[in-house]
NUTI-993597 format. One line per field, with one value per atom (N, C-alpha, C): atom name; residue in one letter; residue number from 1; x, y, z. Coordinates in pm, whole numbers, plus 50000, padded with zeros to 5 digits. Each point is the difference from the previous one (the first is absolute). Layout:
// residues N
atom: CA|...
type: A|...
seq: NUM|...
px: X|...
py: Y|...
pz: Z|...
//
This chain:
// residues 275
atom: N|CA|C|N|CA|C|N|CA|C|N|CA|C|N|CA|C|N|CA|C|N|CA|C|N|CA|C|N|CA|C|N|CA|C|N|CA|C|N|CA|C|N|CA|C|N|CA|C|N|CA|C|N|CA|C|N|CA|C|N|CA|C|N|CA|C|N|CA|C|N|CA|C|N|CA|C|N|CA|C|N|CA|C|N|CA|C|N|CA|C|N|CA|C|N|CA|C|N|CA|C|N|CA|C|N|CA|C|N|CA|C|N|CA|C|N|CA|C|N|CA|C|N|CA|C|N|CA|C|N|CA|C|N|CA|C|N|CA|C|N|CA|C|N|CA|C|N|CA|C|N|CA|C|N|CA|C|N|CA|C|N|CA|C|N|CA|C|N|CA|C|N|CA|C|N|CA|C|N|CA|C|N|CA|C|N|CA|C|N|CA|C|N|CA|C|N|CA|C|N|CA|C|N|CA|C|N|CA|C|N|CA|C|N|CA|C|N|CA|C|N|CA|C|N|CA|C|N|CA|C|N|CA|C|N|CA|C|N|CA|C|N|CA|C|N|CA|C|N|CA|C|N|CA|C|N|CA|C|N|CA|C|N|CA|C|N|CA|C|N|CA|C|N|CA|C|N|CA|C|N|CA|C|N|CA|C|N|CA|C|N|CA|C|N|CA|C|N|CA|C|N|CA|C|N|CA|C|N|CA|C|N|CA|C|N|CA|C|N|CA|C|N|CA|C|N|CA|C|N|CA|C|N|CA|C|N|CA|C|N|CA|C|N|CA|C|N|CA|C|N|CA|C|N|CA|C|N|CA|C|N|CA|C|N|CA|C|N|CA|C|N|CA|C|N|CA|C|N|CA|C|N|CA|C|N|CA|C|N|CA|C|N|CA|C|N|CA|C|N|CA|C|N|CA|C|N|CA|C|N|CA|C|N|CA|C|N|CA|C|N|CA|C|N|CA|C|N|CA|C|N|CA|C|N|CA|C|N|CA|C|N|CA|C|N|CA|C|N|CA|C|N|CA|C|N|CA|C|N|CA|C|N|CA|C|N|CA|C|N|CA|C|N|CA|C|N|CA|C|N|CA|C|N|CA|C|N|CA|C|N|CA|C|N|CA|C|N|CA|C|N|CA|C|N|CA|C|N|CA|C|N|CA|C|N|CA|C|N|CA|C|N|CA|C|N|CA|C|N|CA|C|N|CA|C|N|CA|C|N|CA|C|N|CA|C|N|CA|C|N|CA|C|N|CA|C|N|CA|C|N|CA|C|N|CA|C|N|CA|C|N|CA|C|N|CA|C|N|CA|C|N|CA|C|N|CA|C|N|CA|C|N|CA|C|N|CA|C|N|CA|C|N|CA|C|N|CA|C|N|CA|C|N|CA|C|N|CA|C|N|CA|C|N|CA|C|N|CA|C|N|CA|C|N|CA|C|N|CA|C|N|CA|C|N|CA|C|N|CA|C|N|CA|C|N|CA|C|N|CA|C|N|CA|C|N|CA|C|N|CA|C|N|CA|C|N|CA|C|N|CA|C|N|CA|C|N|CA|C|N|CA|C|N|CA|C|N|CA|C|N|CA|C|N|CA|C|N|CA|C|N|CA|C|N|CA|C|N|CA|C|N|CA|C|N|CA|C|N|CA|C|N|CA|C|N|CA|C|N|CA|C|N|CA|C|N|CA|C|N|CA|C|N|CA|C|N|CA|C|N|CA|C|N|CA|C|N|CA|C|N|CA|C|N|CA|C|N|CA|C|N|CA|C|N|CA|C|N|CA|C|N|CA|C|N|CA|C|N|CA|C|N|CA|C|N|CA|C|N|CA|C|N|CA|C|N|CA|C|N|CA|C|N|CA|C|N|CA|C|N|CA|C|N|CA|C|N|CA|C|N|CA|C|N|CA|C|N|CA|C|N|CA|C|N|CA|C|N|CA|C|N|CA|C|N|CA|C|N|CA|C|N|CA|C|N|CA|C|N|CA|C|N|CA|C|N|CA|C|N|CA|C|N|CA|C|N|CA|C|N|CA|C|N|CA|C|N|CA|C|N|CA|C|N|CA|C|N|CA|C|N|CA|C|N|CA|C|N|CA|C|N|CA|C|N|CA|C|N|CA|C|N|CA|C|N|CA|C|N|CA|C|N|CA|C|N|CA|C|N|CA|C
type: X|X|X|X|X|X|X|X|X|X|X|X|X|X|X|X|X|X|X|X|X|X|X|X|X|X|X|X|X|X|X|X|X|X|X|X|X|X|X|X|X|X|X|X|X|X|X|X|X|X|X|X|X|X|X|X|X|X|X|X|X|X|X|X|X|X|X|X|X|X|X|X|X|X|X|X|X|X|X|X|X|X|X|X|X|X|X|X|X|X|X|X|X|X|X|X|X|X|X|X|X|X|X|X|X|X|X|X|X|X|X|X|X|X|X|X|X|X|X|X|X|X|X|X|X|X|X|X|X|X|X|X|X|X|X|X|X|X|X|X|X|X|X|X|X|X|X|X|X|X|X|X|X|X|X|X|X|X|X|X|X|X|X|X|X|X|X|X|X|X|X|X|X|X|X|X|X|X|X|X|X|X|X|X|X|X|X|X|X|X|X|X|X|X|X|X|X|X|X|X|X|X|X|X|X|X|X|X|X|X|X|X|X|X|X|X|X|X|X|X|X|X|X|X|X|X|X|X|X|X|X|X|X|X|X|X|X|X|X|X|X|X|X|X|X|X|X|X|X|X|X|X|X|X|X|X|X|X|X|X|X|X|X|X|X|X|X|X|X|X|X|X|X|X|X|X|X|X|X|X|X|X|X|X|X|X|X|X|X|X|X|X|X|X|X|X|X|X|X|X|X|X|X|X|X|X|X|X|X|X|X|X|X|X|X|X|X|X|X|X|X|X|X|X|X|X|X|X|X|X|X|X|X|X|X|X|X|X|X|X|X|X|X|X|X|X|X|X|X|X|X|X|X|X|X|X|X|X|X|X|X|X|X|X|X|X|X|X|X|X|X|X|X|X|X|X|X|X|X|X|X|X|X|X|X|X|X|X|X|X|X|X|X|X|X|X|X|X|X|X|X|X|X|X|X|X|X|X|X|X|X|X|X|X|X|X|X|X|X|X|X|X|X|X|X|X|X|X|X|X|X|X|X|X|X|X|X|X|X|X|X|X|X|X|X|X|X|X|X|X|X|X|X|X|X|X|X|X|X|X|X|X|X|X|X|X|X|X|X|X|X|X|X|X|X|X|X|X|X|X|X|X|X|X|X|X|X|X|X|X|X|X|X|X|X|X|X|X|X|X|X|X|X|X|X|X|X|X|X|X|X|X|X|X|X|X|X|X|X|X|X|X|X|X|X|X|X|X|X|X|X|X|X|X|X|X|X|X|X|X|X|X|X|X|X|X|X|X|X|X|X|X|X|X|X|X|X|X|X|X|X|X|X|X|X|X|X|X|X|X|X|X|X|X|X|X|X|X|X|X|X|X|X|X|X|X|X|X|X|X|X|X|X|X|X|X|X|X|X|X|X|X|X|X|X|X|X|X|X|X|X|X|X|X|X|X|X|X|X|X|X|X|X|X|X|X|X|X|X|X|X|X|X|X|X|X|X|X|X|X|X|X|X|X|X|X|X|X|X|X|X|X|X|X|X|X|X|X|X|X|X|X|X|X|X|X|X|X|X|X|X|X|X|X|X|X|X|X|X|X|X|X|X|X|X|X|X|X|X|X|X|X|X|X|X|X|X|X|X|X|X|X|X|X|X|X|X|X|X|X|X|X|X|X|X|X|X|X|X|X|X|X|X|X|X|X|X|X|X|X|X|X|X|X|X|X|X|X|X|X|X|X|X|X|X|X|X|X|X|X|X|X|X|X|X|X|X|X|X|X|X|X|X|X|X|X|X|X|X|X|X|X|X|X|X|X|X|X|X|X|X|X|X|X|X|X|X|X|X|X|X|X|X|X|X|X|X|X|X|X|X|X|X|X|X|X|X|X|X|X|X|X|X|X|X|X|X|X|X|X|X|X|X|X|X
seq: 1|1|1|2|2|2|3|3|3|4|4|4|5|5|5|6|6|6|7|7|7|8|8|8|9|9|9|10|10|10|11|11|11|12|12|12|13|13|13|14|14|14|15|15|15|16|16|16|17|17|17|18|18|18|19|19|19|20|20|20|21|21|21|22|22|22|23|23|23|24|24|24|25|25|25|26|26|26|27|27|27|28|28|28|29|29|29|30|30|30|31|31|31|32|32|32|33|33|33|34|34|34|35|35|35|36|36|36|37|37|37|38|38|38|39|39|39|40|40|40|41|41|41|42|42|42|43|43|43|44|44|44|45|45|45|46|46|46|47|47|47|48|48|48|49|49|49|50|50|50|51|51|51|52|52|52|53|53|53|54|54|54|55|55|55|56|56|56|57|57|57|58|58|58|59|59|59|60|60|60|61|61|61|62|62|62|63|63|63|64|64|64|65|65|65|66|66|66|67|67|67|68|68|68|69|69|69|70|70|70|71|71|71|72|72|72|73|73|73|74|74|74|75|75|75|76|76|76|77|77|77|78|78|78|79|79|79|80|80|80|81|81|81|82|82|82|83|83|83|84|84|84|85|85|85|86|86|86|87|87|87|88|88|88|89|89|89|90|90|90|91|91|91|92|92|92|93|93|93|94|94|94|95|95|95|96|96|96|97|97|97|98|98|98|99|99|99|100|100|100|101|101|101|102|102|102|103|103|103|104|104|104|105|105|105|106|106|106|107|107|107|108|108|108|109|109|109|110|110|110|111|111|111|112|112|112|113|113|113|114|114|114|115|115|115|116|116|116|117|117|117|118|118|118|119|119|119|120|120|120|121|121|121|122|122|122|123|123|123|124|124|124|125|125|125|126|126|126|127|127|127|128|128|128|129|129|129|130|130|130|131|131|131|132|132|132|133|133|133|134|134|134|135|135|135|136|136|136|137|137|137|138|138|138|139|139|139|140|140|140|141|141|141|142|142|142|143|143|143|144|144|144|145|145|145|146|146|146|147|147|147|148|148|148|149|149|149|150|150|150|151|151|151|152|152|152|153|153|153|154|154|154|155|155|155|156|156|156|157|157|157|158|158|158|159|159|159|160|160|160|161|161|161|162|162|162|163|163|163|164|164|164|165|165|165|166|166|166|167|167|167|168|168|168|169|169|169|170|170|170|171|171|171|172|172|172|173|173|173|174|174|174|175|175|175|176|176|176|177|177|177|178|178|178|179|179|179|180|180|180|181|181|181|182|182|182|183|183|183|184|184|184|185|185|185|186|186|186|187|187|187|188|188|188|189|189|189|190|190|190|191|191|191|192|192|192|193|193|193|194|194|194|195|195|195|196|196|196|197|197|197|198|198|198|199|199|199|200|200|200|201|201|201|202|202|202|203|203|203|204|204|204|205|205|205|206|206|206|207|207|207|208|208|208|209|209|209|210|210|210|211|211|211|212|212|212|213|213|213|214|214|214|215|215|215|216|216|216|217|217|217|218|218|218|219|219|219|220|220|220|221|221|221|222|222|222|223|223|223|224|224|224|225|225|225|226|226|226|227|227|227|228|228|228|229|229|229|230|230|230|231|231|231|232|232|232|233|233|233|234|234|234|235|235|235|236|236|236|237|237|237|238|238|238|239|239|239|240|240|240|241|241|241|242|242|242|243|243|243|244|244|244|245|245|245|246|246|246|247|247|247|248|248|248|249|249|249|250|250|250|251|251|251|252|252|252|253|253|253|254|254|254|255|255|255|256|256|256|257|257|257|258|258|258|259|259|259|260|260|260|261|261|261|262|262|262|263|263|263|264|264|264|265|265|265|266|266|266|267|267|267|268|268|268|269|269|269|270|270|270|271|271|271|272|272|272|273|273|273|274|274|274|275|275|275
px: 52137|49939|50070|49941|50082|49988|50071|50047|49862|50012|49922|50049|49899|50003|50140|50043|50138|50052|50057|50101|50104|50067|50132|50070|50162|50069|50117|50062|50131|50132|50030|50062|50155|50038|50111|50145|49974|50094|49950|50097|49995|49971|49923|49988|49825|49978|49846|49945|50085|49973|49943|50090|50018|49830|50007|49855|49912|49973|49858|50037|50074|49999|49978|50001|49977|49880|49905|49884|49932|50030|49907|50000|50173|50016|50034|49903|49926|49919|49940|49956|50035|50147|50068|50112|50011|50097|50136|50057|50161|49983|50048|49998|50162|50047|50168|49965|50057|49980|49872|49875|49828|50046|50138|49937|49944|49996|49895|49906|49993|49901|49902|49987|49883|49966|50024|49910|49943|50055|49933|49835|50069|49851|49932|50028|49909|49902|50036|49986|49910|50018|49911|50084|50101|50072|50084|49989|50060|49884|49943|49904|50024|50109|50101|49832|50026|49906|50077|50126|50131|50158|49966|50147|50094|50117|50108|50123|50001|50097|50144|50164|50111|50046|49986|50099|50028|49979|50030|50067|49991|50090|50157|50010|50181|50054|50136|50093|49949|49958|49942|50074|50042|50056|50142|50080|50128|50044|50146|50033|50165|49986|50136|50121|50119|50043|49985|49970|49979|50056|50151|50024|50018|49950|50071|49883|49879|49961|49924|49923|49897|49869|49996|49872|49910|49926|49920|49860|49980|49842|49884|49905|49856|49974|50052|49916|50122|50162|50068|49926|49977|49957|50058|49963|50105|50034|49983|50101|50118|49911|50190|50060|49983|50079|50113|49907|50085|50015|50017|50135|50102|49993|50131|50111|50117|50151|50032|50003|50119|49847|49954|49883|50062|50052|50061|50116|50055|50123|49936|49928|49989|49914|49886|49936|49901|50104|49979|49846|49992|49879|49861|50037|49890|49956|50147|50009|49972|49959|50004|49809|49995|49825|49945|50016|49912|49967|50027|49948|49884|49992|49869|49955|49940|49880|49937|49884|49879|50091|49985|50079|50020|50052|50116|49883|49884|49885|49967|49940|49987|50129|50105|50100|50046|49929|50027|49889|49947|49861|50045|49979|49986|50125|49988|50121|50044|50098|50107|49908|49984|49910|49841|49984|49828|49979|50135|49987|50016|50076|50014|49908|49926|49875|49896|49983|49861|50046|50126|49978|49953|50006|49962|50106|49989|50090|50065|49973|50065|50054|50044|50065|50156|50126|50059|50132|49922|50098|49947|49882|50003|50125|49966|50102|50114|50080|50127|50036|49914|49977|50024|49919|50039|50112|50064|50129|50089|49958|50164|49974|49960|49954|49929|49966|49990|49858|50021|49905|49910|49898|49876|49986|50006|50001|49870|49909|49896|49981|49918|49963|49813|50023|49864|50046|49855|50018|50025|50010|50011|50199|49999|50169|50040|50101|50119|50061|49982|50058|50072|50075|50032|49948|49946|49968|50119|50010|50112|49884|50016|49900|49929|50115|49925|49885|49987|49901|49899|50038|49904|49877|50030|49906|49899|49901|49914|49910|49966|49909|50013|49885|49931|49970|50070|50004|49967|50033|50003|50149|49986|50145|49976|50107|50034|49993|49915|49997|49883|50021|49880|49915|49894|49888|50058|50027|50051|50171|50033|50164|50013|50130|49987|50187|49972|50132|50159|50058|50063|50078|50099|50092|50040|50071|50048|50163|50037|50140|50033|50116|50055|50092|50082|50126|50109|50122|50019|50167|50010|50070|50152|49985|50138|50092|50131|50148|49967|50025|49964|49921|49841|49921|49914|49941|49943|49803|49994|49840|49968|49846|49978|49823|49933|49787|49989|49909|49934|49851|49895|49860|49945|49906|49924|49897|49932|49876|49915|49865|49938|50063|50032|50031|50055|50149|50085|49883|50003|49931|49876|49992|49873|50080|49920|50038|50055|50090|50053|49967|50005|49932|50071|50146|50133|50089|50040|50117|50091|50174|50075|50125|50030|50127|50095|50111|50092|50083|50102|50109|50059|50118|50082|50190|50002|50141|50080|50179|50072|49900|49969|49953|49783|49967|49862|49910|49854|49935|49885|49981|49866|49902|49899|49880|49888|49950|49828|49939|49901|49858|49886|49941|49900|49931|49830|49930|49935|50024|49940|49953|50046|49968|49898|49941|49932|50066|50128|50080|50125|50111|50142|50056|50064|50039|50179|50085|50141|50039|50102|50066|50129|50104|50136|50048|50091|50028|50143|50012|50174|50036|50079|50082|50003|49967|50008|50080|50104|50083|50053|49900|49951|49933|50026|49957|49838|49983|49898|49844|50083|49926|49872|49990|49901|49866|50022|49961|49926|50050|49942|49900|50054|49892|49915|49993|49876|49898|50074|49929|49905|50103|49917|49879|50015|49927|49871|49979|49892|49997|50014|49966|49909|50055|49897|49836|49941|49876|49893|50030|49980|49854|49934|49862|50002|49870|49960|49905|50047|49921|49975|49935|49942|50121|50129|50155|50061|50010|50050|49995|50006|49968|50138|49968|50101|50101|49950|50167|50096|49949|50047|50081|49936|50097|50133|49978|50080|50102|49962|50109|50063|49911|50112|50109|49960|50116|50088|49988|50085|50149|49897|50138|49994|49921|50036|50080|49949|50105|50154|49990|50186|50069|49904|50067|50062|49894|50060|50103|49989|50112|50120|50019|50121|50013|49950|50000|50077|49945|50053|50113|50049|50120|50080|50043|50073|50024|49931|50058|50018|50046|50062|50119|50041|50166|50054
py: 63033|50054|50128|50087|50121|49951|50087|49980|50048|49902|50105|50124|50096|50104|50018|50109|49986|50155|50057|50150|49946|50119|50016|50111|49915|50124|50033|50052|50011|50062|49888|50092|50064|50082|50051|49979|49945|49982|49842|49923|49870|50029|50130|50021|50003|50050|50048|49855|49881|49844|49905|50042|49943|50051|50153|50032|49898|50047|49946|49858|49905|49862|49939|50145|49977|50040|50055|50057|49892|49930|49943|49811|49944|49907|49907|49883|49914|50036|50134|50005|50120|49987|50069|49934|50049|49929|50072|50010|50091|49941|50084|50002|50047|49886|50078|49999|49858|49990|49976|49927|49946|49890|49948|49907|49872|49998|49863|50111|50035|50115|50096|50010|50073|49909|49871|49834|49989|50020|49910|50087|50104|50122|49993|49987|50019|49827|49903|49885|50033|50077|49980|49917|49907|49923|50112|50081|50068|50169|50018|50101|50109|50074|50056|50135|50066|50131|50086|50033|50044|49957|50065|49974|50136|49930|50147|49979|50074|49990|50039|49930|50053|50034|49962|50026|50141|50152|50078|50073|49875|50054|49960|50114|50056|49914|49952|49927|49791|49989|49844|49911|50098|49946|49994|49975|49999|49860|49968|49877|49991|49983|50019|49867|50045|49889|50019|49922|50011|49878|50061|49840|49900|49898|49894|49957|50112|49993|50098|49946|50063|50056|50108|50072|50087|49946|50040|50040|50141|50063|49962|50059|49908|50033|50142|50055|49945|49933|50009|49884|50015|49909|49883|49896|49891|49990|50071|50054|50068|50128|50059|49919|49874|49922|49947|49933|49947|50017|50189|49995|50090|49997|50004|49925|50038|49985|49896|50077|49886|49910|50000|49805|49919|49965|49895|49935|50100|49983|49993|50104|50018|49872|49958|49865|49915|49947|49898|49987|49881|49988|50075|50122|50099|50028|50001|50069|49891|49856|49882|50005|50030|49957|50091|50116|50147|49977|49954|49995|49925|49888|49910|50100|50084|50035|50070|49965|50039|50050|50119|50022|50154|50049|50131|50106|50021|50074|49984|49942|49917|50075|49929|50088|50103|50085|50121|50093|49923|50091|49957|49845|49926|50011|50001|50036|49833|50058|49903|49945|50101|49977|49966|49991|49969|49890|49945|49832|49916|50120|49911|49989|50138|49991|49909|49994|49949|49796|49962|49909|49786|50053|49904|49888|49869|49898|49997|50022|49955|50143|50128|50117|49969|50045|50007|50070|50152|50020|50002|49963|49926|49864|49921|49877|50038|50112|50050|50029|50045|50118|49866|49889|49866|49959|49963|49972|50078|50099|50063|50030|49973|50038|50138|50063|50177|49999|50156|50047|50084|50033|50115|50099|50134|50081|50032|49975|50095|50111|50039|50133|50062|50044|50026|50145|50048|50089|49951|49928|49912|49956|49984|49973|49943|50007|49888|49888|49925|49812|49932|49962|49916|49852|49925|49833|49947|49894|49874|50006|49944|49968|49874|49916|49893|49964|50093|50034|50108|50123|50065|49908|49918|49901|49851|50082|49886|49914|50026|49914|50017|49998|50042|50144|50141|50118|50018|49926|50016|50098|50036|50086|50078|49976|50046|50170|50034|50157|50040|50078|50071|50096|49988|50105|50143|50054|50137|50016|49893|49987|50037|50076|49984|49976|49905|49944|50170|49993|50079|50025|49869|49964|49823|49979|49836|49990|49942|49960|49865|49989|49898|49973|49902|50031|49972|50077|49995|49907|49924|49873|50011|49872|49959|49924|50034|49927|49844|49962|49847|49949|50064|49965|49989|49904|50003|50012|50057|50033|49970|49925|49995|49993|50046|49995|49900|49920|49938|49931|50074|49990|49949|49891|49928|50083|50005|50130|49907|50045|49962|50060|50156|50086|50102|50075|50098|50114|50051|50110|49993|49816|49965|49915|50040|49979|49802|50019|49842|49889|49855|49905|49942|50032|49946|50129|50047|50084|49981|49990|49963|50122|49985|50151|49934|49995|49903|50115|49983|50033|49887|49987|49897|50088|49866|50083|49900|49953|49889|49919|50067|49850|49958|50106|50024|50035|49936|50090|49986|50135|49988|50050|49961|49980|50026|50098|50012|50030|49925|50009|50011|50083|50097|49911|49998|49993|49866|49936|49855|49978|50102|49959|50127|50089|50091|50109|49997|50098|49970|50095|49978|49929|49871|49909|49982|49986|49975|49920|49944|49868|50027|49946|49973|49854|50014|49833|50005|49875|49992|50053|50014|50075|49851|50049|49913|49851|50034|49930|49881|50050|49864|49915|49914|49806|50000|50100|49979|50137|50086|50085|49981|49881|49953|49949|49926|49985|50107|50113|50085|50114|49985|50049|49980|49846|49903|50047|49977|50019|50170|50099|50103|50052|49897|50005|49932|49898|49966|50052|50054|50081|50106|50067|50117|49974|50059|49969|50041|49966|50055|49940|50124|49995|49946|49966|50015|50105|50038|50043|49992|50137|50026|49922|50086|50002|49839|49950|49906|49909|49876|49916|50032|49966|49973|49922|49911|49909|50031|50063|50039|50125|50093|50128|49927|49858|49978|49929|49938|49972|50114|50107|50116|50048|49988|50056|49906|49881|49886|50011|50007|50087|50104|50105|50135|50072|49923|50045|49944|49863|49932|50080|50059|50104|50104|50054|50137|50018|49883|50029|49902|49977|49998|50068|50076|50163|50065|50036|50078|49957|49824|50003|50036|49954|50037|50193|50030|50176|50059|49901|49982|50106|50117|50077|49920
pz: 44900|50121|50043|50113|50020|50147|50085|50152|50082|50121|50072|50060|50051|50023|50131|49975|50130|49957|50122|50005|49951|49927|49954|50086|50049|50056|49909|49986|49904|50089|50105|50122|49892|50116|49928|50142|50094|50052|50108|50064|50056|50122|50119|50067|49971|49870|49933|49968|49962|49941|50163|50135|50102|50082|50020|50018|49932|49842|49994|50001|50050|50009|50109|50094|50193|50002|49914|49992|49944|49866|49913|50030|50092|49987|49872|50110|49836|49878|50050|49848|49922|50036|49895|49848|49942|49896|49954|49963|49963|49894|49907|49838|49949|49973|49956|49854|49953|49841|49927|50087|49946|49945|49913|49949|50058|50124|50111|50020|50052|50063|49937|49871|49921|49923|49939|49983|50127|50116|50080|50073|49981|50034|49890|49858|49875|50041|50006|50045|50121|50114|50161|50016|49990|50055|50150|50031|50073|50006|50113|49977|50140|50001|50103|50018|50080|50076|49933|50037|49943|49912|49878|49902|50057|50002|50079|49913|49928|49819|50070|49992|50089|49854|49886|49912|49994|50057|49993|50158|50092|50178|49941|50084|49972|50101|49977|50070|49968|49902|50002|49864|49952|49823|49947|50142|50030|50015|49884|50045|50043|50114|50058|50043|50003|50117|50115|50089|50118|50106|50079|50079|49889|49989|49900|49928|49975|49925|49887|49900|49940|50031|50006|50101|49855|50014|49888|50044|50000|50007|49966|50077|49949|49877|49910|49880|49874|50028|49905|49961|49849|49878|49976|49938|50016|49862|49878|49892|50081|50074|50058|50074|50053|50080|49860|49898|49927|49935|49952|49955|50075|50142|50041|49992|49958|49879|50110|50146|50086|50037|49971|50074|49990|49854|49986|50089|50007|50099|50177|50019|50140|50075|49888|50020|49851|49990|49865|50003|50102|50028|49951|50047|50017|49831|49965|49823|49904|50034|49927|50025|50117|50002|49917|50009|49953|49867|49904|49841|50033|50085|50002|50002|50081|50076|49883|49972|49917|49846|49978|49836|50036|49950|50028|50029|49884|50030|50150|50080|50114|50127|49910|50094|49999|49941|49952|50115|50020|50177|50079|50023|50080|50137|50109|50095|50074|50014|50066|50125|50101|50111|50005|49900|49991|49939|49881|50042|50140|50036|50149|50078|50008|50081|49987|49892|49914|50026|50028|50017|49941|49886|49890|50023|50041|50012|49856|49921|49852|49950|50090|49938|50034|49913|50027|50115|50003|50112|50151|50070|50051|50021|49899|50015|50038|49921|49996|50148|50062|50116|50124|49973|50114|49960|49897|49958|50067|50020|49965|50227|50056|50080|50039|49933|50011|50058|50043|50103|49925|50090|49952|50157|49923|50093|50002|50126|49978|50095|49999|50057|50044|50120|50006|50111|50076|50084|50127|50032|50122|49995|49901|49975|49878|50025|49888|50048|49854|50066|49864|50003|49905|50027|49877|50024|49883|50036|49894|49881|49887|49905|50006|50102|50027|50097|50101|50055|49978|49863|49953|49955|49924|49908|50087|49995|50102|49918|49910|49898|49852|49968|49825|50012|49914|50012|50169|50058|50166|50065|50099|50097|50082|50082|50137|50036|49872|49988|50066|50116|50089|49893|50032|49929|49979|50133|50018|49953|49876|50002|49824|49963|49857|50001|49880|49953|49996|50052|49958|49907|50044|49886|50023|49897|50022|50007|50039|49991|49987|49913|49912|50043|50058|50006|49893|50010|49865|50005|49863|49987|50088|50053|50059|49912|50077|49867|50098|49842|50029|50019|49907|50044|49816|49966|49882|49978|49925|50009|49856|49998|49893|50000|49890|49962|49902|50049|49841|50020|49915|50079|49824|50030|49908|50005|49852|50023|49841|50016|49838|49935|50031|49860|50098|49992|50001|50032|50147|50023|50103|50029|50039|50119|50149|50102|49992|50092|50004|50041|49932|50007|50100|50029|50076|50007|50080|49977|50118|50013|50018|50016|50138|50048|50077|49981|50029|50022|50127|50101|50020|49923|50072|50056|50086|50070|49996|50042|50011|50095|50047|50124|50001|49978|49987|49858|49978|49904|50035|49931|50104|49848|49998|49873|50085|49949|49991|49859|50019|49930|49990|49911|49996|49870|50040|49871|50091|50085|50028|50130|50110|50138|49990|50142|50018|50023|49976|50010|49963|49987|49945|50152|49920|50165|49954|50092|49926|50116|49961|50113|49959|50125|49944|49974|49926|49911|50058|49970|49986|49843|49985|49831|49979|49832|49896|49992|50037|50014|50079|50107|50124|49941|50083|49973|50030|50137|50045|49898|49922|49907|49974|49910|49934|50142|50069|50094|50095|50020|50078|49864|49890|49922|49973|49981|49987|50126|50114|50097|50051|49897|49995|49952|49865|49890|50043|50077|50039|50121|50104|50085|49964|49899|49937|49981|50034|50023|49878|49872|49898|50014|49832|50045|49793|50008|49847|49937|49912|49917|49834|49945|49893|49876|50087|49903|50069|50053|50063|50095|49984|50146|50117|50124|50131|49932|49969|49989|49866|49919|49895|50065|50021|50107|50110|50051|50083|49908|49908|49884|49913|50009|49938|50120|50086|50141|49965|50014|49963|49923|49840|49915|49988|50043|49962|50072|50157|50142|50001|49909|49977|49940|49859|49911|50059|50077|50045|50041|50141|50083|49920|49874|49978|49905|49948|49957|50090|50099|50093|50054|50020|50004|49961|49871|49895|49959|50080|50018|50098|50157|50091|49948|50090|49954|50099
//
């Protein structure tokens, strides 16, 4: 199929992106990387008045430290995320999820911020993004706000993102001493969104696990560490809390049995690299 009919803008600065989004609203779209976003117009699954292309506005493709964390632009790529040298160090986490996501081609367009936008319960940095607690900056003409990630995410490709708002950047925060992080997401096949996926933060006294792929959105809870009596118990109890759905790839209770062991795994993954 081809798209329906719609203007193209090709802004060149985040003042030119903010206009036509106070002009067009809801039926506008932002185009960083396409790869959600030109399936979903070739499809009519998404049939915007206006496409407004940022991959060429100056000041958006910057990944900085910032405060105690990772501040990453709406246009940097999520190849250039990973292969930045210090990730590993600055947040495990972040540098352990990134190979999932789709296959290097894929991450080679595709942006950091437009998985986030786009919202898919079963993407990974999303998940990462509730894990780790990190924020989303957005932006409109009306103002600037930061939200938690845990309140960005309201449903199925659902969020707390105003019509007239575009993602700016995301922030990560980046790893604490004494603190262990670890990914491990069940999939049919390497490259193909997750059937279960699993982001584990644990600390001496706390761990905290979310999972992505089974509820309507990336959900995370805190546990006691591994090592408590009462562990097993409050996982169980997470694991069926989750409000998993069935489908094509998997039934509910099968997803709540992968949290089961995939969520024990993790977080003693992530123990065990406790500094």
């Amino acid at each position: 199929m081809k798209p329906a009919i719609f203007d193209y803008v090709r802004a060149e600065s985040v003042e030119e992106v903010l206009e036509a989004l106070h002009q067009e609203g809801a039926d506008a779209r932002i185009l960083a990387g396409g790869q959600t976003l030109i399936p979903m117009l070739n499809m009519r699954m998404a049939r915007p008045s206006l496409v407004i292309d940022i991959m060429r506005t100056s000041g958006l493709d910057q990944i900085e430290s910032v405060d105690t964390a990772i501040r990453v632009g709406a246009t940097v790529r999520q190849r250039a995320l990973e292969q930045d040298r210090e990730l590993s160090v600055r947040q495990p986490l972040l540098a352990a999820a990134l190979p999932w996501i789709g296959h290097a081609q894929t991450r080679s367009r595709g942006t950091v911020c437009g998985s986030v936008a786009h919202a898919d319960p079963s993407a990974e940095l999303p998940l990462v993004l509730v894990a780790l607690n990190g924020d989303i900056e957005l932006r409109s003409r009306r103002r600037s706000r930061r939200l938690s990630a845990e309140h960005f995410y309201t449903g199925i490709m659902s969020t707390a993102c105003e019509p007239d708002e575009m993602i700016e950047a995301v922030r990560f925060p980046i790893a604490r001493a004494g603190t262990g992080y670890a990914f491990r997401e069940v999939g049919r096949r390497h490259g193909d969104f997750a059937i279960a996926a699993c982001a584990a933060v644990v600390g001496q006294q706390t761990a905290r696990l979310a999972v992505g792929g089974v509820a309507d959105r990336p959900t995370a809870r805190d546990l006691p560490p591994p090592e408590d009596r009462t562990f097993g118990e409050a996982l169980e109890a997470f694991a069926a809390d989750l409000e998993a759905h069935d489908d094509m790839h998997a039934t509910a209770e099968y997803r709540r049995h992968l949290v089961r062991r995939l969520g024990r795994r993790t977080i003693e993954e992530a123990a065990r690299c406790r500094g």
